[in-house]
C-alpha positions in Angstrom: 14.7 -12.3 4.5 15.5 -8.9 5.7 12.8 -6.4 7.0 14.2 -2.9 7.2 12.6 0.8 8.4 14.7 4.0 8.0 16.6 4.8 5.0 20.1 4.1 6.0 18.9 0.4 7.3 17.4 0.3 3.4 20.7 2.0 1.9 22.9 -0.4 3.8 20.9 -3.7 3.5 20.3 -2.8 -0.7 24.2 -2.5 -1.1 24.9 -6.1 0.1 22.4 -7.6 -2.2 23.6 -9.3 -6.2 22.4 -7.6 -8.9 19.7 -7.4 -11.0 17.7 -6.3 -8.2 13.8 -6.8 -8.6 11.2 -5.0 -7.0 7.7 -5.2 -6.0 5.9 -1.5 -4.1 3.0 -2.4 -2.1 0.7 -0.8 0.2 0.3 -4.6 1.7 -2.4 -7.1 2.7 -0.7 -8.9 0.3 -2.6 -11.8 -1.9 -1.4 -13.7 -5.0 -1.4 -10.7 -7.0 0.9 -9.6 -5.4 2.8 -12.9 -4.8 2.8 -13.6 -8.4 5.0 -10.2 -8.9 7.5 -11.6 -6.6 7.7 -14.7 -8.1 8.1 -13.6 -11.7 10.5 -11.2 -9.8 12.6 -14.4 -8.6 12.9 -16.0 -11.5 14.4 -12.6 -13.3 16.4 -11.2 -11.2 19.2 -12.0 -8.6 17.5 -10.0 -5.6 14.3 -9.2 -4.8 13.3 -6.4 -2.5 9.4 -5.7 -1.5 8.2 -1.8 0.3 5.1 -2.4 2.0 3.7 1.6 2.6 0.1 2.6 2.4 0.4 5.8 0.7 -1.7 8.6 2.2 -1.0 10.9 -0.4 -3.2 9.0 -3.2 -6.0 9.1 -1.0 -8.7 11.3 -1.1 -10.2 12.9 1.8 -13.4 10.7 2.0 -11.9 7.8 0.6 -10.5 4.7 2.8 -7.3 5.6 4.3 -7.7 4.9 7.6 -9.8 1.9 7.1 -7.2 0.6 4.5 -6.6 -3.2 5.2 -3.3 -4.0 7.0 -1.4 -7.1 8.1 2.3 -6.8 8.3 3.0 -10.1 10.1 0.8 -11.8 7.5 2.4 -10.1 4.7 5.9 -11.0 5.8 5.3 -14.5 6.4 3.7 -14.4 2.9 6.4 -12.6 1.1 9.0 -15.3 3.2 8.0 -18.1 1.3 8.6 -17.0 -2.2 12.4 -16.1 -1.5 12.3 -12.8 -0.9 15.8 -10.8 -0.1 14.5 -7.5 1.7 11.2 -5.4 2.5 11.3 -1.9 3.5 8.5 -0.9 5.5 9.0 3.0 5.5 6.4 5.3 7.8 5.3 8.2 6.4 7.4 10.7 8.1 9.8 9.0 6.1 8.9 9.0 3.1 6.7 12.5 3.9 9.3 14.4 6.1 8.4 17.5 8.0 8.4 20.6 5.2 8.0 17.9 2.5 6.3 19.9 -0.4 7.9 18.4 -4.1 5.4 16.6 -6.2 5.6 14.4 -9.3 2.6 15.4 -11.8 2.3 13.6 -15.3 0.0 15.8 -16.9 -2.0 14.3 -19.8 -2.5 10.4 -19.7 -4.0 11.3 -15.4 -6.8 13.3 -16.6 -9.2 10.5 -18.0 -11.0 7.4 -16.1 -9.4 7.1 -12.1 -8.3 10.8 -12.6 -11.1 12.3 -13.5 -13.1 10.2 -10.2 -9.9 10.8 -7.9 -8.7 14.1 -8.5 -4.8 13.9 -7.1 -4.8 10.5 -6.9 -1.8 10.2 -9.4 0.0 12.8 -8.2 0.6 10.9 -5.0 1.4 7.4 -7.3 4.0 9.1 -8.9 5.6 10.9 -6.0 5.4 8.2 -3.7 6.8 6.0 -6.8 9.5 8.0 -7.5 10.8 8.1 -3.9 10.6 4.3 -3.9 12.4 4.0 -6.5 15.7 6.8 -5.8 15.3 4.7 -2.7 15.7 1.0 -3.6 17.5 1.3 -7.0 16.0 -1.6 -8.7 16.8 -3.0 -12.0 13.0 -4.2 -12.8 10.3 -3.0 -11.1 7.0 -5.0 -11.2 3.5 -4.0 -11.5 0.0 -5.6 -11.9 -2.5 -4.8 -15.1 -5.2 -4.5 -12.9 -4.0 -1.2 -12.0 -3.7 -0.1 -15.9 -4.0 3.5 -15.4 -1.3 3.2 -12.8 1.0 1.4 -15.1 0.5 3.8 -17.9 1.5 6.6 -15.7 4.1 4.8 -13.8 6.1 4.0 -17.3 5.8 7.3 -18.5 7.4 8.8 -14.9 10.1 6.5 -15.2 10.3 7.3 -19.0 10.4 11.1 -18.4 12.6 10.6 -15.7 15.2 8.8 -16.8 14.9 6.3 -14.2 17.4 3.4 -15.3 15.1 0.7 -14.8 12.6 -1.7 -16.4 8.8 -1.2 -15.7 7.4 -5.0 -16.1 3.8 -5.4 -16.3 2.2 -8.6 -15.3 -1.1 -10.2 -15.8 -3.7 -9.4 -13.5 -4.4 -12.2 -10.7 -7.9 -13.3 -10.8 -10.1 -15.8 -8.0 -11.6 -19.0 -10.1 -14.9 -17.1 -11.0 -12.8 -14.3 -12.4 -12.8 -11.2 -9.9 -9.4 -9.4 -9.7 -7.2 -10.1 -6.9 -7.9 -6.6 -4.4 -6.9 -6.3 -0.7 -10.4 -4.4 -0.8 -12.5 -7.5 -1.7 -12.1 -8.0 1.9 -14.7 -5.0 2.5 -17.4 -7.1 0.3 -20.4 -8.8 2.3 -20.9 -12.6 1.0 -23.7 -11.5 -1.4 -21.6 -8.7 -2.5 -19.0 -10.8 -3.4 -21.1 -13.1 -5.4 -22.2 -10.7 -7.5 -18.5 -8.6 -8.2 -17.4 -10.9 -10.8 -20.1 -8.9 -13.1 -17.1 -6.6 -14.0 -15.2 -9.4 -15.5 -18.3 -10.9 -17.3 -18.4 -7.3 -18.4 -15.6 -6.8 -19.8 -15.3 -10.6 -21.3 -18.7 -9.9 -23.2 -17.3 -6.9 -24.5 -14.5 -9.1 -25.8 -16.2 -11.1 -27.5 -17.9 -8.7 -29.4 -14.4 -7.6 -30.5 -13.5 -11.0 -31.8 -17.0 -11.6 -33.6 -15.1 -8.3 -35.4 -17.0 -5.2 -33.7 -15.0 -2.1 -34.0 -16.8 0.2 -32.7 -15.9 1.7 -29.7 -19.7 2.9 -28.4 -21.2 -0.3 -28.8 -18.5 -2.1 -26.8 -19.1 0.3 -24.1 -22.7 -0.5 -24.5 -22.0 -4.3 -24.2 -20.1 -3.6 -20.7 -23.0 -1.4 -19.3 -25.9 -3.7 -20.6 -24.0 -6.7 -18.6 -23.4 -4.7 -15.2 -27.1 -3.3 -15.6 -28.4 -6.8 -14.8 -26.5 -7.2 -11.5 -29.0 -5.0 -8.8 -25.4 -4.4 -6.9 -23.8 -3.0 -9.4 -23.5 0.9 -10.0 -21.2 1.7 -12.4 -18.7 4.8 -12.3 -17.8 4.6 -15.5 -16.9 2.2 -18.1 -14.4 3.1 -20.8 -13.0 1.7 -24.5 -9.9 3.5 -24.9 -6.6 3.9 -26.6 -4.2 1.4 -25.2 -1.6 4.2 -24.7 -3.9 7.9 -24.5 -6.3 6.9 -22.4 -8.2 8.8 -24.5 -12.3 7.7 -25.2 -12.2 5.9 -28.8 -14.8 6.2 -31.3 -13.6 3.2 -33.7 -10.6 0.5 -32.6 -8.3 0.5 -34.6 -4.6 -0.2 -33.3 -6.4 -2.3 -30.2 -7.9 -0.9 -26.9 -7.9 -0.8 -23.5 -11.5 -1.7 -21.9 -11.9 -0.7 -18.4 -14.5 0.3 -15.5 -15.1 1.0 -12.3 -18.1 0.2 -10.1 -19.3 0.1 -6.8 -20.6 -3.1 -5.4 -21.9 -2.2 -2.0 -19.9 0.5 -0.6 -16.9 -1.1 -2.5 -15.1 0.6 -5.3 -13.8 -2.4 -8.0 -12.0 -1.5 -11.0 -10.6 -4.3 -13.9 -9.7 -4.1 -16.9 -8.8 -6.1 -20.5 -6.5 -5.5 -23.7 -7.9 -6.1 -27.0 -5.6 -6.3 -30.0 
């Protein structure tokens, strides 16, 4: 496995490697979520390259930046035993040069859910996105569903920019009592962390009612909330039934939907979601 920095080590290292070329952007601390995207990765393609960059540009100013998790000795010994070809561990004044000042803004499917909480948040997704992808090339690029806003916009970027590549979307990684795989359930105390698989017990409720045949979009909603309402650290952000490919709040399901949330637990900001239909 080859770890790389500046552009032209990327450039030269990317033009030695078979194609299809696979790859994986993360902002690091990697865990199985993340693993599982290279190994699904592996078994596609002929390459596989990983970017580990915490963005700064989709964080707001009071959110965790600085206090982000990182471990990029861990996460290369990790990312070394699935195979991996090449990582690119860019610094911001790489990616962010002195001057920089060109954004990528999708406009429609960012306002709703993590838009609406994180205003710009998406704009610095995309951009940093984009750049990751002019610079590695790939064939495939892979993403989790537990970022499902994320993927919606990412696919319609790479749509609207003609980027000739293949957004995959795996399944999201959960721990045995059902919390997503995050590198920020490292923030949760032990009795936080007991109680943050409410949002999955959320959500499944809610998905139940959908396969006993409720339709409508309200009472699934009030499903999720009534669940998270019994779990004293939970406070919930917002909890969503939407359109699978708006974003947009539903009224009645009727071509499936896309329940999601996001809560605090602690000081800790979780977000999950599920696909019905």
């Amino acid at each position: 496995m080859k770890t790389v920095t500046s552009l032209s080590e990327l450039r030269a290292a990317r033009a030695e490697l078979p194609a299809p070329i696979g790859f994986a952007p993360t902002m690091g601390y990697l865990h199985e979520g993340h693993l599982s995207l290279g190994r699904r990765a592996k078994a596609e393609c002929a390459s596989v390259v990983f970017s580990i960059f915490v963005n700064p540009t989709q964080f707001g100013p009071t959110e965790d930046f600085n206090a982000y998790p990182r471990n990029l000795p861990a996460d290369l010994a990790l990312l070394e035993t699935i195979g991996v070809d090449l990582v690119w561990t860019p610094t911001p004044a790489i990616l962010y040069p002195p001057g920089f000042q060109t954004w990528v803004t999708v406009e429609e499917i960012t306002q709703p859910l993590e838009g609406g909480m994180r205003p710009g948040h998406f704009r610095g997704v995309a951009t940093v996105v984009a750049k990751l992808f002019n610079a590695v090339g790939p064939d495939k690029a892979y993403f989790g569903q537990k970022d499902a806003q994320q993927v919606a916009v990412i696919r319609q970027m790479a749509s609207d920019l003609n980027f000739p590549l293949e957004v995959v979307i795996c399944p999201t990684a959960r721990e045995p009592d059902g919390l997503a795989m995050s590198s920020r359930n490292t923030y949760l105390t032990p009795e936080q962390r007991r109680a943050a698989p409410v949002l999955f017990q959320a959500l499944q409720a809610a998905q139940a009612s959908y396969t006993r045949g409720e339709r409508d979009a309200e009472a699934l909603r009030q499903v999720m909330s009534r669940v998270l309402a019994a779990e004293p650290l939970a406070r919930p952000q917002y909890v969503s039934c939407a359109d699978p490919l708006t974003l947009q709040e539903l009224q009645t399901i009727e071509r499936g939907a896309l329940l999601s949330m996001a809560v605090f637990v602690g000081k800790t900001r979780l977000i999950d979601n599920l696909v019905l239909g």
